[in-house]
N, CA, C and O atoms as a DFTB+ gen file, in Angstrom:
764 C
 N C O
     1  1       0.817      -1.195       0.000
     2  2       0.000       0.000       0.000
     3  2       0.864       1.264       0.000
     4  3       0.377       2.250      -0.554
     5  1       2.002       1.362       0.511
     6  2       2.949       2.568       0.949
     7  2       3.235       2.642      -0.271
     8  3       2.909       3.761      -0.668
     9  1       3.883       1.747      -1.454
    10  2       4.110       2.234      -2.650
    11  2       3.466       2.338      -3.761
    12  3       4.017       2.209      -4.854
    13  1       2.037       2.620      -3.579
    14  2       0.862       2.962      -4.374
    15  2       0.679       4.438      -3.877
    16  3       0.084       5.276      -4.556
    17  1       1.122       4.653      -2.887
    18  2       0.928       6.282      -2.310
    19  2       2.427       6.818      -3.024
    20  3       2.739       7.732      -3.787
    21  1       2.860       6.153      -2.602
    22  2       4.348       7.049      -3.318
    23  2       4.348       6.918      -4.846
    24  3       4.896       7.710      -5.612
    25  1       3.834       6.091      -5.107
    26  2       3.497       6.181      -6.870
    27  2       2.547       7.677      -7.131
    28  3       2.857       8.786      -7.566
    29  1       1.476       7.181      -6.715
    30  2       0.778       8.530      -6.937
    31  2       1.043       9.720      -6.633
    32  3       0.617      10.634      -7.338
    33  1       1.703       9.929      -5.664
    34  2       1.959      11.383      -4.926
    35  2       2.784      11.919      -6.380
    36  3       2.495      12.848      -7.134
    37  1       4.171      10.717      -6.445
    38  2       5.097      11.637      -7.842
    39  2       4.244      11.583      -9.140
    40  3       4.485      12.349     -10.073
    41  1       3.131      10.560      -9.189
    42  2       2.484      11.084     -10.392
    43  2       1.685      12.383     -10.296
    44  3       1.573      12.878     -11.417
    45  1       1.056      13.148      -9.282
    46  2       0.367      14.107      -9.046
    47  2       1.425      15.412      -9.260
    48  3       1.016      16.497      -9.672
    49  1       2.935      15.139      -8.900
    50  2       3.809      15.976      -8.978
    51  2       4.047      16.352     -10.628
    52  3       4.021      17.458     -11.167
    53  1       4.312      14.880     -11.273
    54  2       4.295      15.482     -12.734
    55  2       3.631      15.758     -13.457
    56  3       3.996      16.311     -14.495
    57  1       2.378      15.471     -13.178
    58  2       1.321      15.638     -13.755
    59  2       1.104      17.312     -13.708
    60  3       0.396      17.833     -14.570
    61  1       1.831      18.241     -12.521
    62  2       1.313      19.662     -12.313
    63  2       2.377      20.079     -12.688
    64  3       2.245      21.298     -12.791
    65  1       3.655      19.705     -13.035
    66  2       4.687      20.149     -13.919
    67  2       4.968      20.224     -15.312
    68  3       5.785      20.878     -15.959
    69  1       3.958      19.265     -15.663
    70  2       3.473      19.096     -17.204
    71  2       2.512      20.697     -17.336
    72  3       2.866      21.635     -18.051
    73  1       1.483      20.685     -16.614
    74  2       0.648      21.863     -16.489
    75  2       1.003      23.354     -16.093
    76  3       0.186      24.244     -15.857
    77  1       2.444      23.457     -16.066
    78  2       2.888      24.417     -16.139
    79  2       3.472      25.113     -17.269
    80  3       3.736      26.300     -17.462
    81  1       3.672      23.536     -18.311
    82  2       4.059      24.448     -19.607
    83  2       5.481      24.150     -19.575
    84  3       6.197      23.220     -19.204
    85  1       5.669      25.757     -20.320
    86  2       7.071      26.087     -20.292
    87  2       7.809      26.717     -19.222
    88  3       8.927      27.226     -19.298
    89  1       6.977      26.613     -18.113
    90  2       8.003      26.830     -16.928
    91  2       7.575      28.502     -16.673
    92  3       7.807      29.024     -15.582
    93  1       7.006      29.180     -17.664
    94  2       6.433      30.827     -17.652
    95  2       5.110      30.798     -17.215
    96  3       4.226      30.307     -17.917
    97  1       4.794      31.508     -15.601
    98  2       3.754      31.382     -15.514
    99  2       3.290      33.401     -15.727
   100  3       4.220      34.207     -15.737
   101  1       2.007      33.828     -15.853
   102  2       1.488      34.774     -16.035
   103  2       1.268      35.998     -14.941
   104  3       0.326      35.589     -14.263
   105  1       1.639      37.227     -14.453
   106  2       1.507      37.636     -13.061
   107  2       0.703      38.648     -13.332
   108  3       1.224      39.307     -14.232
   109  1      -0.607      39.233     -12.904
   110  2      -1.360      40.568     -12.934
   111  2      -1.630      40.792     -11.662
   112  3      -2.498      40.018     -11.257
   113  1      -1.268      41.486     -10.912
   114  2      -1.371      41.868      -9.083
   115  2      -1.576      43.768      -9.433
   116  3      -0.907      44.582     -10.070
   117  1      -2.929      43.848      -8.583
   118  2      -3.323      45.357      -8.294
   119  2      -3.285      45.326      -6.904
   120  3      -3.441      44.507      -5.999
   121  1      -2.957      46.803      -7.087
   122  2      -3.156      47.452      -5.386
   123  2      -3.761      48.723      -5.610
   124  3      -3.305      49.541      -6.409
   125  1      -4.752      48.897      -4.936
   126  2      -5.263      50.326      -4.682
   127  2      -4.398      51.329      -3.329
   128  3      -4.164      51.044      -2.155
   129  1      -4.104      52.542      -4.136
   130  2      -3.398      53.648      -3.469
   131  2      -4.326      54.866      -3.064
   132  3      -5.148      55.439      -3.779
   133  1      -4.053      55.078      -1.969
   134  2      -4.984      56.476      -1.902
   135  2      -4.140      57.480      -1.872
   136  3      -3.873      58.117      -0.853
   137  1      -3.569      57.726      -3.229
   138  2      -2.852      58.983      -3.825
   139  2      -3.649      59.209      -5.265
   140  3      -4.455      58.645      -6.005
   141  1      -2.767      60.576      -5.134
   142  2      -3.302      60.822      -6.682
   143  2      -1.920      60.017      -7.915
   144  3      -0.702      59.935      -7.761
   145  1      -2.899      59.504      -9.181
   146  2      -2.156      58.989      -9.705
   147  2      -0.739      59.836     -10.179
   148  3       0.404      59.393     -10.067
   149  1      -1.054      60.931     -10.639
   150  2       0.591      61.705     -11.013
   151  2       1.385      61.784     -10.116
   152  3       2.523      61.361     -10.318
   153  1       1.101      62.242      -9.084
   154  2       2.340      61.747      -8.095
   155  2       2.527      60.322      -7.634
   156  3       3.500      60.200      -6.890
   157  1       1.899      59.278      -7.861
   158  2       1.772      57.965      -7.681
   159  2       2.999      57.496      -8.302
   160  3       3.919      57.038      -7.624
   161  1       3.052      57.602      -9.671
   162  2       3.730      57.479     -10.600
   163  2       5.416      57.869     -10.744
   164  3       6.385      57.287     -11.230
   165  1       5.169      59.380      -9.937
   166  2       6.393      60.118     -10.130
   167  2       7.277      59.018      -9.311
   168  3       8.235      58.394      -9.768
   169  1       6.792      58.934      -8.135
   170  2       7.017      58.271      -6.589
   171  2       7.777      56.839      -7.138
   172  3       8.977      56.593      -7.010
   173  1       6.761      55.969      -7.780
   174  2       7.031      54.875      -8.047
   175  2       8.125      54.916      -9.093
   176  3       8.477      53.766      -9.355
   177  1       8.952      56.049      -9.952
   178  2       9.645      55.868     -10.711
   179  2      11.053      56.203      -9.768
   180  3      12.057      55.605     -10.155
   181  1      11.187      56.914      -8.818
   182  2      12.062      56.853      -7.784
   183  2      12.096      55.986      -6.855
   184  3      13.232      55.941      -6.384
   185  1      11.315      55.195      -6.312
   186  2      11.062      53.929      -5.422
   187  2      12.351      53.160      -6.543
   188  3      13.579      53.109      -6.488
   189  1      11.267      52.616      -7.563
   190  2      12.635      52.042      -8.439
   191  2      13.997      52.211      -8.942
   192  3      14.778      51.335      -9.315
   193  1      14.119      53.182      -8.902
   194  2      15.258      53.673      -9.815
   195  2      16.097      53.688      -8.221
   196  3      17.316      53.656      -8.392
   197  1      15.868      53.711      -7.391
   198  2      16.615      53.519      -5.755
   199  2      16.788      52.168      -5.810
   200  3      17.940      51.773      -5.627
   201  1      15.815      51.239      -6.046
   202  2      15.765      50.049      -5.618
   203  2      17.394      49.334      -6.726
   204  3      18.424      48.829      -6.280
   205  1      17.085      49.533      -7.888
   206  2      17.942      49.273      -8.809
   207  2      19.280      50.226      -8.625
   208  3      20.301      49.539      -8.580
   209  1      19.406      50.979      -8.564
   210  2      20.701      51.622      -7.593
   211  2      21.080      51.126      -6.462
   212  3      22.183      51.455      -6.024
   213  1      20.257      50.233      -5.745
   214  2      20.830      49.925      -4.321
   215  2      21.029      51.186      -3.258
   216  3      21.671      51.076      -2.214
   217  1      20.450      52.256      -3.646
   218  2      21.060      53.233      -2.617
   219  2      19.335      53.685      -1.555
   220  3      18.134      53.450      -1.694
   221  1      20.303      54.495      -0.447
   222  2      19.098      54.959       0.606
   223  2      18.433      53.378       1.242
   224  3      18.916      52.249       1.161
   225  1      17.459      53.740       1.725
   226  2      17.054      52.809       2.775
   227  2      16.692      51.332       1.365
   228  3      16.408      50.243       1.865
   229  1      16.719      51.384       0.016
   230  2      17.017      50.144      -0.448
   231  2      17.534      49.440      -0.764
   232  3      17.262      48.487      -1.494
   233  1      18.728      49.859      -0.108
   234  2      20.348      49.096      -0.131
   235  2      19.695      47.726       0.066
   236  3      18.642      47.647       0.700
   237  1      20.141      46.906      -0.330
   238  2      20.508      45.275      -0.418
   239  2      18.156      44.667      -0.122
   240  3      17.524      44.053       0.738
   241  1      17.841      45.332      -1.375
   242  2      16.266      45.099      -1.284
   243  2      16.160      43.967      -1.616
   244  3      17.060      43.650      -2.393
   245  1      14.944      42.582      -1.225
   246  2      14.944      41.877      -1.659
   247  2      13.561      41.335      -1.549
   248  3      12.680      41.819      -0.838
   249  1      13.419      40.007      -2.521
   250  2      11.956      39.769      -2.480
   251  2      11.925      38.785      -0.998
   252  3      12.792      37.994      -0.623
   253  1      10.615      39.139      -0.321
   254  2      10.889      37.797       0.614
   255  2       9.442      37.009       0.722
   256  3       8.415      37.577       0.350
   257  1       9.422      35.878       1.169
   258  2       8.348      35.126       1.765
   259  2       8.318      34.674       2.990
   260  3       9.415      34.541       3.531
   261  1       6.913      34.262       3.885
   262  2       7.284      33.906       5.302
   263  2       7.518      32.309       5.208
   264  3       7.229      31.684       4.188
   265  1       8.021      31.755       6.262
   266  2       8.579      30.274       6.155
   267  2       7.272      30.038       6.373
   268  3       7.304      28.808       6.362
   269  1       6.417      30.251       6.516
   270  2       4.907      29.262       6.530
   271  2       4.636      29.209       5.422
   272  3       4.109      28.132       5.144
   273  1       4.797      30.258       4.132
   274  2       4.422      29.697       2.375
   275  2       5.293      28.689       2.303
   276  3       4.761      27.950       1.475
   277  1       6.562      28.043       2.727
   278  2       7.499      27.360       2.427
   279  2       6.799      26.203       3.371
   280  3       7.676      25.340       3.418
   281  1       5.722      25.749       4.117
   282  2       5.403      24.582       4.649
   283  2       5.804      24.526       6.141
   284  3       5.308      23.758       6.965
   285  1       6.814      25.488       6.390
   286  2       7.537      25.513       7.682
   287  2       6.593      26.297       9.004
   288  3       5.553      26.944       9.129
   289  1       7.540      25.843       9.720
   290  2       6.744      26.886      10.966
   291  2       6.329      28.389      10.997
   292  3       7.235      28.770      11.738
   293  1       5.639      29.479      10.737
   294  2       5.909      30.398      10.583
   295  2       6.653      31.514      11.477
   296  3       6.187      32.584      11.867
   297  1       7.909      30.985      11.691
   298  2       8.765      32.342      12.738
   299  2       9.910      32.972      12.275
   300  3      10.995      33.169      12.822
   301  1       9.419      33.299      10.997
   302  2      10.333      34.206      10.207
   303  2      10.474      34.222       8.517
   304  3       9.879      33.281       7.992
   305  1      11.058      34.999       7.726
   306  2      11.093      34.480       6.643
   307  2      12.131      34.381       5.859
   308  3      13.230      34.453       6.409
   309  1      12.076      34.178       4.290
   310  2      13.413      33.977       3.601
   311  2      13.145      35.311       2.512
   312  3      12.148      35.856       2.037
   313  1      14.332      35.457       2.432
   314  2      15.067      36.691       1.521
   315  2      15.695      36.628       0.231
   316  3      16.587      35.782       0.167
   317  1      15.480      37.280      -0.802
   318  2      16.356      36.520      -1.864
   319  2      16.831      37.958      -2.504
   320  3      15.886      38.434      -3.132
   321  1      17.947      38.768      -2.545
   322  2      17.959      39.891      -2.459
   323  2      18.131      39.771      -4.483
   324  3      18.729      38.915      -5.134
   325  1      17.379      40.938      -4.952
   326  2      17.631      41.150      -6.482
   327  2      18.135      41.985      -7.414
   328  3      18.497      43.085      -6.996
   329  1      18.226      41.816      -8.279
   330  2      19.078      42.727      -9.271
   331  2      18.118      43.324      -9.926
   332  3      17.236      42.522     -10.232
   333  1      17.863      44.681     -10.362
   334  2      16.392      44.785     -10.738
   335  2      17.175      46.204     -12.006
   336  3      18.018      47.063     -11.751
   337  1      16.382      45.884     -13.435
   338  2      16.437      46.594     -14.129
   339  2      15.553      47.563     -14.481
   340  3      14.520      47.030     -14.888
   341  1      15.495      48.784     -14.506
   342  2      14.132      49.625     -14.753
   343  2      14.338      50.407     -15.800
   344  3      15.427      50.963     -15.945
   345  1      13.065      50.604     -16.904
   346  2      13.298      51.703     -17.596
   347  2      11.639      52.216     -18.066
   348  3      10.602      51.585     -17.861
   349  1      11.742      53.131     -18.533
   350  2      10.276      53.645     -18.488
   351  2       9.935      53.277     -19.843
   352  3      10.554      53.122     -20.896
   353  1       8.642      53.182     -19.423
   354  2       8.100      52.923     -21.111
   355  2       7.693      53.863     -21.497
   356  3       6.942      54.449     -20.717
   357  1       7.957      54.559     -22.948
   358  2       7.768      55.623     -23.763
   359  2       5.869      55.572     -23.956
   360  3       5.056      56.478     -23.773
   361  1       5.629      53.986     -24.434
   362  2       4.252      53.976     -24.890
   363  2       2.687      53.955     -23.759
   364  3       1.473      54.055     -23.935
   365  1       3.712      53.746     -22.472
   366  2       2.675      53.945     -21.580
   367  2       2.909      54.467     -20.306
   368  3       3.666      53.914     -19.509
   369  1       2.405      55.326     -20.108
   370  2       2.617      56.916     -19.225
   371  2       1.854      56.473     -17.962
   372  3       0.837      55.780     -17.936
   373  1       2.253      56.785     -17.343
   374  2       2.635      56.417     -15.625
   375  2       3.455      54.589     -15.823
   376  3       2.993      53.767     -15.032
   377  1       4.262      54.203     -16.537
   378  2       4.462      52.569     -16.484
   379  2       5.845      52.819     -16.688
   380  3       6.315      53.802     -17.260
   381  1       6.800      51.368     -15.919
   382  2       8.156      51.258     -15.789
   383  2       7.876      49.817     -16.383
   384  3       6.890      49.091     -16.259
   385  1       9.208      49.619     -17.148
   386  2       9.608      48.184     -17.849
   387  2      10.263      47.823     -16.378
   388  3      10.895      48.631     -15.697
   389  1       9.996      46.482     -16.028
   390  2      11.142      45.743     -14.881
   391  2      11.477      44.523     -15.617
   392  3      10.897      44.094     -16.615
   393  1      12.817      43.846     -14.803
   394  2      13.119      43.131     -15.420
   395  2      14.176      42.555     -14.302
   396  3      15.318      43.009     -14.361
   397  1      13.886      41.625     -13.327
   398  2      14.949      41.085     -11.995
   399  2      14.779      39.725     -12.162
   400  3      13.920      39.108     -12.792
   401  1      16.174      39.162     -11.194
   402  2      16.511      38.014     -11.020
   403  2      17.252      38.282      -9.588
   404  3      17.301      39.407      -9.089
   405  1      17.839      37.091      -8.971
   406  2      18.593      36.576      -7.968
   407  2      19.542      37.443      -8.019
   408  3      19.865      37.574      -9.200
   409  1      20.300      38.256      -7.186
   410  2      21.268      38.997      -7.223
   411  2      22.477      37.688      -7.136
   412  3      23.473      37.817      -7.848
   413  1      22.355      36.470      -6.267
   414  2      23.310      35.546      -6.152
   415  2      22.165      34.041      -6.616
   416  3      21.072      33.481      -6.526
   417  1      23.577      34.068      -7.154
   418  2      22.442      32.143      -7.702
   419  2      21.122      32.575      -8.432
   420  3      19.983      32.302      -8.051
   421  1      21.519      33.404      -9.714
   422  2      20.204      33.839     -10.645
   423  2      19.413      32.523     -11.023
   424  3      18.185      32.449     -11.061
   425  1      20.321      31.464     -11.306
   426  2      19.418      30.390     -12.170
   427  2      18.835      29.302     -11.000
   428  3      18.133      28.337     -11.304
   429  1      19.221      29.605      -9.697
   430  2      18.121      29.136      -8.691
   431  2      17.096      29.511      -8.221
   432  3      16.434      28.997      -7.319
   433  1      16.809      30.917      -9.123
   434  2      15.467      31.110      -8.576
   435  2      14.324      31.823      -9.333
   436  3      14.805      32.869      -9.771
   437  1      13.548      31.761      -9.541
   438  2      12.898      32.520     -10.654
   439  2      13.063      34.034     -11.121
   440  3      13.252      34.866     -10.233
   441  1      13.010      34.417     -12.324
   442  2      13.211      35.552     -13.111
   443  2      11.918      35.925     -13.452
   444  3      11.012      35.142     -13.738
   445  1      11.799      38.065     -13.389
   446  2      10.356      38.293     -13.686
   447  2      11.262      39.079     -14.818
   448  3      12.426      39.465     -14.917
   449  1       9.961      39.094     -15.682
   450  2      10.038      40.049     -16.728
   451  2       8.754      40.832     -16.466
   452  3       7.854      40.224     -15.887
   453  1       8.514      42.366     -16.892
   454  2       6.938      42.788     -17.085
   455  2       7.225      44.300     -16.664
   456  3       8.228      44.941     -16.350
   457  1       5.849      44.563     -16.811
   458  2       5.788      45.835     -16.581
   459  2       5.255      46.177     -14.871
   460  3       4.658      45.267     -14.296
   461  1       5.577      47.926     -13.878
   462  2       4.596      47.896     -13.240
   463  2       4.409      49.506     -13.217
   464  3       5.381      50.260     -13.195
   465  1       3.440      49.835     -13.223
   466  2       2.530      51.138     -13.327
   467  2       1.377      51.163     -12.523
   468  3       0.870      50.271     -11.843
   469  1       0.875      52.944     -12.811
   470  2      -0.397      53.486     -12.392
   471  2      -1.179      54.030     -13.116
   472  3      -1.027      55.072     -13.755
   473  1      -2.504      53.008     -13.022
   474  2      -3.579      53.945     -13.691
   475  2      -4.905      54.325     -12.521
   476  3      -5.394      53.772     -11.536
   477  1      -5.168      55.831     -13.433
   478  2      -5.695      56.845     -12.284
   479  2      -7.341      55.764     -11.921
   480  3      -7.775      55.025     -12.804
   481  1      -7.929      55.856     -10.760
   482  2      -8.836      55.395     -10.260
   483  2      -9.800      56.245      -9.944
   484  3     -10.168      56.993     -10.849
   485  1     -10.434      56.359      -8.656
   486  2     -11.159      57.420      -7.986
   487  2     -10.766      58.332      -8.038
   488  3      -9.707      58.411      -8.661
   489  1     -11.369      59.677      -7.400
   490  2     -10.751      60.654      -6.562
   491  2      -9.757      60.303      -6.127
   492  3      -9.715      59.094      -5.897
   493  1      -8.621      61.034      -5.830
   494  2      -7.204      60.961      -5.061
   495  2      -6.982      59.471      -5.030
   496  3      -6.047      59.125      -4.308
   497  1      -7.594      58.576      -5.615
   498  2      -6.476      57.273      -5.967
   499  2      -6.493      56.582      -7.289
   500  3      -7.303      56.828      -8.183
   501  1      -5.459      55.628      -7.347
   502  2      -5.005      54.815      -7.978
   503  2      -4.956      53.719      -7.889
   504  3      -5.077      53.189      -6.785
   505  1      -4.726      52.856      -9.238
   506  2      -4.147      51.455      -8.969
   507  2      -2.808      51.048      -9.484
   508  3      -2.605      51.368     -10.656
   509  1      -1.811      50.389      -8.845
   510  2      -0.783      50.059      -8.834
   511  2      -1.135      49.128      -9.559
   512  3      -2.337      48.865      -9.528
   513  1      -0.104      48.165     -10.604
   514  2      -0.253      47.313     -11.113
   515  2       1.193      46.391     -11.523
   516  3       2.074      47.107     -11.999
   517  1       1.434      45.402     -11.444
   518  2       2.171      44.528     -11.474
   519  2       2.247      43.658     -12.802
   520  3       3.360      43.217     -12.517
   521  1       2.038      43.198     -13.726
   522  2       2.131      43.063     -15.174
   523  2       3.465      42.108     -15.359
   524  3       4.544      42.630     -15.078
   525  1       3.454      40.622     -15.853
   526  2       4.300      39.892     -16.870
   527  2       4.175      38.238     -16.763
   528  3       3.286      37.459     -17.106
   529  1       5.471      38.059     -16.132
   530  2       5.837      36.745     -16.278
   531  2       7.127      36.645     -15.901
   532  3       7.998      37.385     -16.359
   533  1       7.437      35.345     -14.689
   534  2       7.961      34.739     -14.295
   535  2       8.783      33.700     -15.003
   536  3       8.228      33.231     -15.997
   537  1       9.443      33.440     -14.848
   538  2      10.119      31.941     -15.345
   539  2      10.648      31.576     -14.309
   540  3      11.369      32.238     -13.562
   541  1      10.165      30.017     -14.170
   542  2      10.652      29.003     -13.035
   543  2      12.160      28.443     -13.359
   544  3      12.360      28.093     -14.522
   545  1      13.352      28.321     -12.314
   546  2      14.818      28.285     -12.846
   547  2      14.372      26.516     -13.150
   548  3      13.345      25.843     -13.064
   549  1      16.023      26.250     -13.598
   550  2      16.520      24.789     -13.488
   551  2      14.806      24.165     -14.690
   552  3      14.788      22.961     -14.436
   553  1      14.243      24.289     -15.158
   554  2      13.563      23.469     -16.472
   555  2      12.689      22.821     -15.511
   556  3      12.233      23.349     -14.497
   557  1      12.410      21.137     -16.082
   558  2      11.762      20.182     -15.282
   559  2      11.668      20.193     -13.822
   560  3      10.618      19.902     -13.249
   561  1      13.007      20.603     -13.056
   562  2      13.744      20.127     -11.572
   563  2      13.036      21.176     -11.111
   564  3      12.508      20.975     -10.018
   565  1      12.788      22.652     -11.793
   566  2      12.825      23.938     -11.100
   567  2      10.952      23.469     -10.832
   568  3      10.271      23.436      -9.807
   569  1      10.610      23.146     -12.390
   570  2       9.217      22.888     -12.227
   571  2       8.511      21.670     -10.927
   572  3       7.632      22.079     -10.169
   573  1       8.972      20.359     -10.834
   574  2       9.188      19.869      -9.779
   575  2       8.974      20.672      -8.269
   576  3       8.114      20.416      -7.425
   577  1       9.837      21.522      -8.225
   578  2       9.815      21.858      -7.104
   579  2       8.966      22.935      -6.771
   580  3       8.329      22.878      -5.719
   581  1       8.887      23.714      -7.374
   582  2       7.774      24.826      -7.930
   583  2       5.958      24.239      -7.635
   584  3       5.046      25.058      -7.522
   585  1       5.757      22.888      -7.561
   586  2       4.588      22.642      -7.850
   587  2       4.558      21.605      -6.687
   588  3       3.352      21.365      -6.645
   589  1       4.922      21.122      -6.074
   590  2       5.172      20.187      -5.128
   591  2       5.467      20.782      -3.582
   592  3       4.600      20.920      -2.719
   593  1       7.237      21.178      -3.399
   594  2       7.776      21.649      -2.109
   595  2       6.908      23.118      -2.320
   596  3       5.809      23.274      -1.788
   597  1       7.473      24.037      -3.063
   598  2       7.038      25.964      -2.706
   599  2       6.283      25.846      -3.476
   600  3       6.787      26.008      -4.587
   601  1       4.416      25.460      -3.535
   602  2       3.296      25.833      -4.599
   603  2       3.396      27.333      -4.099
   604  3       3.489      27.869      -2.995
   605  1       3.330      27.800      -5.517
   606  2       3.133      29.196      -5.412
   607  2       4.127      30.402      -4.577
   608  3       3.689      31.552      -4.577
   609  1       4.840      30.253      -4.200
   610  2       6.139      30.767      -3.689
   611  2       6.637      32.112      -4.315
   612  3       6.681      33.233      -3.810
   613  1       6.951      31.736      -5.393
   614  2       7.572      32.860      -6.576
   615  2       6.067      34.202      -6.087
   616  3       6.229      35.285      -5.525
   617  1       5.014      33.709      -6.462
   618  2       3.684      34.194      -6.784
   619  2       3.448      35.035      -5.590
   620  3       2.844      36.097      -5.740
   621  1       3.802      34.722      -4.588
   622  2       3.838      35.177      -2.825
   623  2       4.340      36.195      -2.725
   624  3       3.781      37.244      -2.405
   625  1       6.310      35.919      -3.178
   626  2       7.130      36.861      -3.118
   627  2       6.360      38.421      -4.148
   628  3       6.230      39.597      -3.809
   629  1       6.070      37.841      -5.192
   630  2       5.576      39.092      -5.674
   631  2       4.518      39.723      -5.145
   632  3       4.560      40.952      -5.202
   633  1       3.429      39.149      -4.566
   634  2       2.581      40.012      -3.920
   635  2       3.334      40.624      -2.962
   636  3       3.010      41.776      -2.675
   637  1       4.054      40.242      -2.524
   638  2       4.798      40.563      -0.920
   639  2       5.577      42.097      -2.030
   640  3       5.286      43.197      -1.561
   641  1       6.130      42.121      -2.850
   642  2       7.112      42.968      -3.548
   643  2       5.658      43.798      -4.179
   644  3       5.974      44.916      -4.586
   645  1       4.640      43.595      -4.291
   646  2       3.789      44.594      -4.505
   647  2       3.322      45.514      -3.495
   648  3       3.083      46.713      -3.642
   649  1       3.222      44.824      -2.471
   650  2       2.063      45.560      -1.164
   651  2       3.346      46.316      -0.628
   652  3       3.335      47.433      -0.109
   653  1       4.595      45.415      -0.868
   654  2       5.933      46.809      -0.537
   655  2       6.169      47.880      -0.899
   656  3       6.497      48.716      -0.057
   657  1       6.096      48.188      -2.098
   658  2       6.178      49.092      -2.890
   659  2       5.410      50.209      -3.240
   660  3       5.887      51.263      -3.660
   661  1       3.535      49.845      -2.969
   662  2       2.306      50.759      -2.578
   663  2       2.453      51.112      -1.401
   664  3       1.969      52.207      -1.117
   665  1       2.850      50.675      -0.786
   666  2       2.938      51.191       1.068
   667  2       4.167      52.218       0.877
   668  3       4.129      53.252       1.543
   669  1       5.023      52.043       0.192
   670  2       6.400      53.502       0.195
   671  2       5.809      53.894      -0.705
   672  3       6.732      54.681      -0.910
   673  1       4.892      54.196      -1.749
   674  2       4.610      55.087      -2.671
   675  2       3.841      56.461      -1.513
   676  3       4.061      57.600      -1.100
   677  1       2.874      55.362      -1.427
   678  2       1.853      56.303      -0.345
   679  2       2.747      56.561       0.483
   680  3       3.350      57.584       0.158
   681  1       3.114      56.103       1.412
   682  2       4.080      57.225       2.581
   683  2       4.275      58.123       2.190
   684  3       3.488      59.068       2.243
   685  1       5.790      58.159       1.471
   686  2       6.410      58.992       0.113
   687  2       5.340      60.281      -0.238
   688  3       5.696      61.441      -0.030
   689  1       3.887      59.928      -0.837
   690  2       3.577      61.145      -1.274
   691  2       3.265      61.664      -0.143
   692  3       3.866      62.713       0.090
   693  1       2.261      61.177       0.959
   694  2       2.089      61.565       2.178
   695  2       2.838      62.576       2.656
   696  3       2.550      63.752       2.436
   697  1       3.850      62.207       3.340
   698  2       5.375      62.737       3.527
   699  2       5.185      63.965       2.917
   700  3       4.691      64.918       3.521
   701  1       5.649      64.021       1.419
   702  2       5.798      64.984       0.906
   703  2       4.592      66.083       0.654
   704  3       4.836      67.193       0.180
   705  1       3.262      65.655       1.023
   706  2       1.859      66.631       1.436
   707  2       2.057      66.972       2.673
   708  3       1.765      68.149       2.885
   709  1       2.599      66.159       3.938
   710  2       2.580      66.922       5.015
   711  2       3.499      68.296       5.161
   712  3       3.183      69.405       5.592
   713  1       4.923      67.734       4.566
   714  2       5.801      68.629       4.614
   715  2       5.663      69.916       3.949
   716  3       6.184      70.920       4.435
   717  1       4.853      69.956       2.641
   718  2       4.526      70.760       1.879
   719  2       3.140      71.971       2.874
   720  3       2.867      73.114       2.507
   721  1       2.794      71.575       3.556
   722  2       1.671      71.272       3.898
   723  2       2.191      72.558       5.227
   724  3       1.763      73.693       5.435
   725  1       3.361      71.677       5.980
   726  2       3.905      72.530       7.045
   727  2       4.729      73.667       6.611
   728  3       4.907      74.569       7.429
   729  1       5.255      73.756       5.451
   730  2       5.909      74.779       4.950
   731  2       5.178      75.826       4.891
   732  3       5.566      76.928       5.279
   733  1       3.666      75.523       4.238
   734  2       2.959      76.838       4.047
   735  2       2.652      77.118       5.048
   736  3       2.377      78.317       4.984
   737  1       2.439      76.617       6.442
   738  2       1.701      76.904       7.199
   739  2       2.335      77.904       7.549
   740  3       2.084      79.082       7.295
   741  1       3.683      77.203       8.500
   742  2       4.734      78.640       8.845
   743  2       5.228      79.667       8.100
   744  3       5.713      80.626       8.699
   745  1       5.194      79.652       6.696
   746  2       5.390      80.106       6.100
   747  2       4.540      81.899       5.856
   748  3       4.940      83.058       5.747
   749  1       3.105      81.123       5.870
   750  2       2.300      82.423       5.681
   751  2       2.372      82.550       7.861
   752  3       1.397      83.197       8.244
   753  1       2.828      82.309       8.463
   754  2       2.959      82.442      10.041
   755  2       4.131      83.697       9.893
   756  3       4.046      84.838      10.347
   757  1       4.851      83.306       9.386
   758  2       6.141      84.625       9.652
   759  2       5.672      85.570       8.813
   760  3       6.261      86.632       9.015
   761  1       4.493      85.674       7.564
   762  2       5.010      86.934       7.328
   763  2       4.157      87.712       8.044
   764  3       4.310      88.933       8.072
């Protein structure tokens, strides 16, 4: 009986590695911001362009997940710090081309390609948007593990790298309304 379970279990494994294809799975993740989209945008093109510089508080940024997506206990998580390319896209206004991998051990871990931008929403907000495709490393082995040990893992980290990135947008403009905000105050105070 034990090796009718272990038969099946690895047939259930390849069977969802077959169903992955070519190893590229599809990513569309929104977040709603309560900013206005033009400064949403501005924000998010400096968020990045820091992140991909490595400099200021995003020195050594990385995607992470908690060890409970990984099956484990949840008392802490894992880090995978990245190399991240940015450039703006000419054809679509508030949107950045990205393009990261593994800063160490690229081909152990999945690669995104895609876009992420803002389009305007309500009053004073927006939606953040996340846009492409993943590729799972290592082929078959990467797929294997991808669908079996970490379901959905890669998919995690990016939400986790989305809800990061709307939370410093908004601060960021915040920030820069309060401060703006206190300038005038004292401002028209002294004269």
């Amino acid at each position: 009986m034990r090796w009718a379970i272990d038969l099946s279990c690895h047939w259930w494994v390849l069977r969802a590695a077959r169903q992955n294809g070519d190893g590229v799975a599809d990513v569309n993740l929104q977040r709603t911001m309560r900013i206005p989209a033009e400064q949403a945008a501005q924000t998010l093109g400096e968020l990045l362009q820091a992140i991909a510089e490595q400099t200021g508080p995003w020195r050594g940024f990385a995607l992470h997940v908690s060890l409970g997506d990984l099956r484990l206990p949840d008392v802490g998580y894992v880090a995978v710090p990245i190399r991240l390319i940015v450039r703006k896209n000419p054809q679509t206004p508030r949107a950045y081309g990205l393009t990261f991998n593994s800063m160490n051990l690229p081909a152990a871990f999945p690669g995104f390609s895609g876009e992420m931008g803002v389009d305007p929403a309500g009053l004073g907000e927006c939606q953040l948007y996340l846009r492409g495709k993943y590729e799972l490393p290592m082929h078959v082995f990467g797929k294997l593990i991808d669908s079996a040990l970490t379901p959905r893992v890669a998919e995690r980290s990016l939400d986790n790298f989305i809800e990061e990135i709307a939370a410093a947008c908004e601060a960021s403009v915040n920030k820069r309304e309060a401060d703006y905000a206190r300038y005038r105050f004292y401002a028209h105070k002294l004269q």
